[in-house]
KOLDOFI-235758 format. One record per residue (C-alpha): z, x, y. Coordinates in steps of 0.5 Angstrom, whole numbers, always signed. Example, Ala and Ser with C-alpha at 12.3 -4.5 7.8 and 13.67 -1.06 7.14 Angstrom:
BEGIN
PT +16 +25 -9 .
PT +14 +27 -2 .
% end
This chain:
BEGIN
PT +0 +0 +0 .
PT -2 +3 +7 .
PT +4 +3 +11 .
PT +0 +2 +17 .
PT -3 -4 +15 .
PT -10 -4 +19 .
PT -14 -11 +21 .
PT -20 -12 +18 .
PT -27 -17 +20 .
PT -31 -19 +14 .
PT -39 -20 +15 .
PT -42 -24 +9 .
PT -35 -27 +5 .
PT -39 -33 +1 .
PT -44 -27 -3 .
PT -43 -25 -10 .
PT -40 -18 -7 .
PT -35 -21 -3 .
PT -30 -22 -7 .
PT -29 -14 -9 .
PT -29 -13 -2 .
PT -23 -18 -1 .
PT -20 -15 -7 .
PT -20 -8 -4 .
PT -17 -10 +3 .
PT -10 -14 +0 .
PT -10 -8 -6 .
PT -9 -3 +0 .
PT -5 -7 +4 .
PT -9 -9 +10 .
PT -10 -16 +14 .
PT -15 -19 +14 .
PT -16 -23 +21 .
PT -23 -27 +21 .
PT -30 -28 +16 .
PT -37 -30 +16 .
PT -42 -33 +13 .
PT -47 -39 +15 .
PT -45 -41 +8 .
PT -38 -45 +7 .
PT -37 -45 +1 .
PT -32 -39 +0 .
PT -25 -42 -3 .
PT -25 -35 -6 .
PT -21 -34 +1 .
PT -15 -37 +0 .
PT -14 -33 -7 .
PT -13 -27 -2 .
PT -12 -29 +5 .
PT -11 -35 +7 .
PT -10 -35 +14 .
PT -16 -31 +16 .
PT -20 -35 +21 .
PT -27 -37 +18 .
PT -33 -38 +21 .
PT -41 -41 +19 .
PT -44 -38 +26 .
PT -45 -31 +28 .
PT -44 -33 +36 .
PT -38 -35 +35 .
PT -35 -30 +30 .
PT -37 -25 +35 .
PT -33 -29 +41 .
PT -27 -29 +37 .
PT -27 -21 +36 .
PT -27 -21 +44 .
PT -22 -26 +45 .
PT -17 -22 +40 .
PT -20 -15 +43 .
PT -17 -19 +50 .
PT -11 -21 +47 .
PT -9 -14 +44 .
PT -11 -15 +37 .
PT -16 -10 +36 .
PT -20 -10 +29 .
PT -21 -4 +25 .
PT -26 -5 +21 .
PT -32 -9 +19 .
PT -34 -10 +12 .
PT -41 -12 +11 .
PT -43 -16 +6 .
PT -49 -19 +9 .
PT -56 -20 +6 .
PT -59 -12 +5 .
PT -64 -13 +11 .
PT -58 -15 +16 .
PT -54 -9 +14 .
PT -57 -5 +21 .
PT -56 -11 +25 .
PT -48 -12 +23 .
PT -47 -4 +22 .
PT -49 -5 +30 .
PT -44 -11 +31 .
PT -38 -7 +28 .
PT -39 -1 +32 .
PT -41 -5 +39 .
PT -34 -8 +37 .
PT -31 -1 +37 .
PT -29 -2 +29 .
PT -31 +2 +23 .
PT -35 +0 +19 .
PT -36 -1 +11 .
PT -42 -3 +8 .
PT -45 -5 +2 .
PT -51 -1 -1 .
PT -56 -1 +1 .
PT -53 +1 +7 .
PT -61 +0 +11 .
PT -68 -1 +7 .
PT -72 +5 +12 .
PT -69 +12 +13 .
PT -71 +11 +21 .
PT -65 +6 +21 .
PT -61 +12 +18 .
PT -63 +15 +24 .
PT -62 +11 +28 .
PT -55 +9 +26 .
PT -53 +16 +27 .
PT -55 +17 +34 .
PT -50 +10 +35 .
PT -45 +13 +32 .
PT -45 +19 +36 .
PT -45 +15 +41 .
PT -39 +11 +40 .
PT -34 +15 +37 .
PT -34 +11 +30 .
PT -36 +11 +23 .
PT -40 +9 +19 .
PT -38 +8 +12 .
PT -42 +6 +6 .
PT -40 +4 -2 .
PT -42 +8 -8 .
PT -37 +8 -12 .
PT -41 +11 -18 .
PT -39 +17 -15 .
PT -32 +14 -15 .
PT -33 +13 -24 .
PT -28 +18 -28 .
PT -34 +19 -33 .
PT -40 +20 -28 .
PT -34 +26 -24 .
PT -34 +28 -31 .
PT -42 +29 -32 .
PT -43 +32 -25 .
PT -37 +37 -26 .
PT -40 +39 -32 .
PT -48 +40 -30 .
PT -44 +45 -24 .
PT -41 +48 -29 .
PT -48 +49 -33 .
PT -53 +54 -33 .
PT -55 +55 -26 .
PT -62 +54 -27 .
PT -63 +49 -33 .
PT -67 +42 -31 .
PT -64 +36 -36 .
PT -69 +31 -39 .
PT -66 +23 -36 .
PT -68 +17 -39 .
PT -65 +12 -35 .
PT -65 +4 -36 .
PT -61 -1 -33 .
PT -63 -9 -35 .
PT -59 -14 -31 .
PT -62 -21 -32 .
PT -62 -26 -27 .
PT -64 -33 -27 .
PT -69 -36 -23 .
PT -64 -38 -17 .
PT -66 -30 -16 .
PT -73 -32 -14 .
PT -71 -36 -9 .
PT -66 -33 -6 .
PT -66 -27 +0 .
PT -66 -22 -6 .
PT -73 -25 -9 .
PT -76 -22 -2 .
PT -78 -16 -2 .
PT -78 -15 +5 .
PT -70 -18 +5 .
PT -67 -14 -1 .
PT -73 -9 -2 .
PT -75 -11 -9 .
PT -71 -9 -15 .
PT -71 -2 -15 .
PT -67 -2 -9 .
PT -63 -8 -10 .
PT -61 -6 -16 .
PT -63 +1 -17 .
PT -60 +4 -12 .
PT -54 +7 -13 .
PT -57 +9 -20 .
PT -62 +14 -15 .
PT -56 +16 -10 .
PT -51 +18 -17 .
PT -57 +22 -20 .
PT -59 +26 -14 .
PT -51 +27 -12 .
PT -51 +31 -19 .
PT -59 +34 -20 .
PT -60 +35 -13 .
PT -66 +32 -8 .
PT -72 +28 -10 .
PT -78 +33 -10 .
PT -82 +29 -14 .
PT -83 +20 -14 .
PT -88 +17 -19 .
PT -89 +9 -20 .
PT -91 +7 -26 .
PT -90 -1 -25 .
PT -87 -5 -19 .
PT -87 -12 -20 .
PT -81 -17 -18 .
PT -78 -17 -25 .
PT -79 -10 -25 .
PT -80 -3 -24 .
PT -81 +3 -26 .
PT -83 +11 -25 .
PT -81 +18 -25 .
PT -77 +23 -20 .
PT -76 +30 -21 .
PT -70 +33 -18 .
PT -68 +39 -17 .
PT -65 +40 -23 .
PT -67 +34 -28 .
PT -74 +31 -29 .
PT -71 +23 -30 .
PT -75 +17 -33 .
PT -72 +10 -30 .
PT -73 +3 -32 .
PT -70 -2 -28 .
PT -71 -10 -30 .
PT -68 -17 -28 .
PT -72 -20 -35 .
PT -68 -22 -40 .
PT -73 -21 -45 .
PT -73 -14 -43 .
PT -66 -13 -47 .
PT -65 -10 -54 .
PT -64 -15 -60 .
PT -57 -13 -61 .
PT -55 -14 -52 .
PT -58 -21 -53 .
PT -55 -22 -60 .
PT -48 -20 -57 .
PT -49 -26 -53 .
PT -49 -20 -46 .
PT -55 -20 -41 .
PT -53 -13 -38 .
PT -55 -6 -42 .
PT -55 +0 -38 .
PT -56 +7 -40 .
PT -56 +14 -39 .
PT -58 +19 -43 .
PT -58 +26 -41 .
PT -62 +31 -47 .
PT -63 +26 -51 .
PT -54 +24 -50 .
PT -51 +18 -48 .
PT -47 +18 -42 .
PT -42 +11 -43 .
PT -40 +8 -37 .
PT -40 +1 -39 .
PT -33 +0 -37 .
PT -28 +2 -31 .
PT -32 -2 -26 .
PT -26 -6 -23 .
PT -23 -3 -19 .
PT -28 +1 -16 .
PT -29 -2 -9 .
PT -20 -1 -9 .
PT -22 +6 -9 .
PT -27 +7 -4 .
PT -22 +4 +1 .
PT -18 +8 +0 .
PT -21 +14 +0 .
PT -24 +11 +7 .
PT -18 +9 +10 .
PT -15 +17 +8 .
PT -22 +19 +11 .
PT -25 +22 +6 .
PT -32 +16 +5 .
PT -38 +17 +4 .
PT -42 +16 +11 .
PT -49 +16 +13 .
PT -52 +23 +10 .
PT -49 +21 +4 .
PT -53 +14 +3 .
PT -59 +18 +6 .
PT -62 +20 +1 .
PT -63 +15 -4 .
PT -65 +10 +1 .
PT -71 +15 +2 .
PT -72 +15 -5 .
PT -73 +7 -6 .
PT -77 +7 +1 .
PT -82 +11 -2 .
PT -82 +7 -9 .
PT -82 +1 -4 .
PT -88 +3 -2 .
PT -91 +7 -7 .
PT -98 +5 -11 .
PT -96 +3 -18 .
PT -100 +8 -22 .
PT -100 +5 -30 .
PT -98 +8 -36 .
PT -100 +14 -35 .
PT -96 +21 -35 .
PT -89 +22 -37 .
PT -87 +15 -37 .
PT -80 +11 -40 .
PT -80 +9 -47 .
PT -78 +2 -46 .
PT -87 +1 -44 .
PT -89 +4 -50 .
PT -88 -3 -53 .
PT -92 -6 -47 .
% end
């Protein structure tokens, strides 16, 4: 519990993701004093704080922040759990507002908003923090500590799969558009793309195989490992034995042929990522930089087929 609770602002309370925010804020013993979304369904609310002031209309959200500022209760942080194409504008919002702010990943979907932000934030003193609590889990710590402490100079072979199966509400919401989420390589790919380049290094090669709404998949070289991933919301991508244990979700990493499992250990994340932010430790803007790089440039890539070095899952196809 944080001895000097901090007053938090909440942006997007009715969403999927919201709820681990909310999670996070009272586990380190902080206030949550006012939320929004244009959506009113978020009972979710009062298992957490009840007595937050809840708002459907950005205006007057943003009228409450001053009216508190005037009265001398100052906000803190903004957490951000909005539609991934408002994340820039909201990011601005807490900053303006002289809070930090914490946002969900993407953090933005073009590294010129990157670049932007930086320049915002130099110029008002605040943070920008970003969740990507996969740096956060024990067994990928444990994976990074052990290619450190590897051969300098060996290049792993990454067979990535990640299979999530989504119904057809997905298509209809904001995540179905590609302009709003960025398609499925960033809605769901990206903080794969941040893990394994905090581990192997920087992108220096990016290859599309196929890029559809249900799915994509393609080829990076890092600067030490060469990755085949493969990325799906389609339920009938998953293996017989997930879909016979009743499951819709199948990740996997195999790093030279070894499989890395890290199925569990997933709840309590985002409670970690809010702690190392209120001690200062987050991950910032040059953290999240360069996986926001690497899925615009899958975004904006021309898929090339089933040719080259592609993942084994197409080879059924």
């Amino acid at each position: 519990m944080e001895s000097n609770p901090k007053n938090f602002g909440l942006i997007g309370a009715a969403g999927y993701i919201a709820v681990r925010h909310l999670r996070a804020i009272k586990d380190t013993g902080n206030n949550l004093l006012a939320s929004l979304d244009k959506f009113d369904c978020v009972g979710l609310l009062d298992g957490y704080f009840p007595q937050s002031d809840f708002f459907v209309e950005f205006e007057r959200f943003d009228r409450h922040f001053d009216k508190l500022k005037r009265t001398g209760t100052k906000i803190d942080y903004v957490s951000i759990c909005s539609p991934n194409y408002l994340h820039d504008s909201h990011i601005r919002f807490a900053l303006r507002h002289h809070a930090e702010a914490i946002c969900e990943k993407p953090i933005v979907l073009n590294p010129w908003n990157v670049e932007a932000l930086q320049e915002i934030e130099n110029e008002t003193g605040h943070k920008i923090y970003t969740i990507l609590q996969l740096r956060l889990h024990p067994k990928i710590i444990e994976l990074k500590e052990k290619i450190k402490n590897g051969p300098k100079d060996k290049v792993y072979d990454i067979d990535l799969s990640y299979i999530t199966s989504r119904g057809n509400w997905y298509y209809i919401s904001w995540k179905g558009d590609i302009q709003k989420s960025g398609g499925v390589a960033t809605n769901i790919g990206i903080h794969f793309f941040d893990m394994l380049t905090w581990i192997f290094g920087d992108t220096t090669k990016n290859i599309v195989h196929i890029s559809q709404p249900n799915k994509a998949a393609g080829y990076l070289e890092l600067e030490n490992a060469r990755v085949r991933w493969f990325l799906s919301i389609d339920y009938n991508d998953l293996p017989e034995s997930v879909k016979e244990g009743g499951k819709r979700t199948f990740r996997s990493i195999a790093v030279d042929g070894e499989e890395i499992e890290f199925s569990e250990g997933f709840g309590e994340l985002h409670t970690t990522s809010y702690r190392e932010i209120l001690a200062g430790r987050g991950f910032g803007l040059n953290d999240a930089r360069q996986s926001v790089i690497t899925a615009f440039t899958i975004r904006n890539s021309n898929p090339v087929g089933l040719v080259g070095d592609y993942h084994p899952i197409l080879k059924n196809r």
